[in-house]
N, C-alpha and C positions, 0 to 999 in steps of 0.2 A: 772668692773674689780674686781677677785679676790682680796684680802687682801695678799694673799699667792703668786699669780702671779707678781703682782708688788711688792711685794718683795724678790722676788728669781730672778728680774732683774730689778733696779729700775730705772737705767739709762735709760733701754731700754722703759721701761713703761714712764718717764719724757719728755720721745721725742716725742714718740706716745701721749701721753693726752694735751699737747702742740701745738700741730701740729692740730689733730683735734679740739681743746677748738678755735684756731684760723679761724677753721670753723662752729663756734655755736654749738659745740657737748656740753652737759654738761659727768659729769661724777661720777658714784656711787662708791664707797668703798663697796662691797659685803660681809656677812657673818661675819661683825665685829664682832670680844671680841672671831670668834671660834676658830682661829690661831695663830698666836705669838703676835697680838695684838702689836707692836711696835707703840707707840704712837711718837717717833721720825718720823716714817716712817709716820701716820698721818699727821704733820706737813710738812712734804717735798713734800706730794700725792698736786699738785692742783685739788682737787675734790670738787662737788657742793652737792653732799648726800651723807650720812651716815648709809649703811642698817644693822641694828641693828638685830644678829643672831637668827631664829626662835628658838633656842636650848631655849634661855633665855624667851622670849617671850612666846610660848605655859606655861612653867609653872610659868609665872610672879607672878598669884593672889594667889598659892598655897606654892613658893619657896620664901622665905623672899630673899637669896641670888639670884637670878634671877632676882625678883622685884627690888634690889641693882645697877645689873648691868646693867639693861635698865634704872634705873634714871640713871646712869654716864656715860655710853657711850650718853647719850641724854643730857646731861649738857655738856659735853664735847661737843659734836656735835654742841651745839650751841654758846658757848664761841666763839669757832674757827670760828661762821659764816658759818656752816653747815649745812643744812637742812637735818633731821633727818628719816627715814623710817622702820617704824618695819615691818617685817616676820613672817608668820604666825599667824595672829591674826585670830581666829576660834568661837569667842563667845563677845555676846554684852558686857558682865564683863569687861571683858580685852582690847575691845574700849574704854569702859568710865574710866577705869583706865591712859589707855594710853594718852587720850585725855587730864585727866586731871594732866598727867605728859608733857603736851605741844610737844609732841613727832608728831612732821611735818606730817607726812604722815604715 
């Protein structure tokens, strides 16, 4: 699910992700940190991953602020008991970077 989807109807996403999590669905947070990024609304999503936006990711090892934002959307992700997912990772650099920011998948 969108970041943007379920929150432009979050009741209506709360029923749906409820409904199916009661039939073994898990469920991901898509294209985190690119949208309004409400981290109340993180708190309320029951969700099992956290997909960390390629926007941030491709220029992690070159963008000090990028590299910023995928350690804390990933310290975040994992305080809350979230497993963690980057997008777009294109080069062994930025695996062993990521790897060794503990970043789940």
């Amino acid at each position: 699910i969108t970041e943007t989807a379920a929150i432009n109807n979050l009741s209506q996403a709360l029923q749906f992700i409820n409904s199916m999590r009661r039939l073994g669905c898990k469920f991901a947070l898509d294209d985190f940190g690119s949208g309004v990024s409400s981290f109340a609304y993180l708190k309320k999503l029951p969700i099992d991953y956290l997909k960390i936006d390629r926007g941030f990711v491709q220029n992690m090892i070159s963008d000090a602020g990028d590299h910023a934002m995928v350690t804390a959307i990933n310290q975040i992700g994992h305080v809350m008991d979230i497993r963690t997912i980057a997008e777009g990772v294109e080069d062994i650099i930025t695996l062993k970077v990521l790897r060794e920011l503990r970043v789940d998948y």
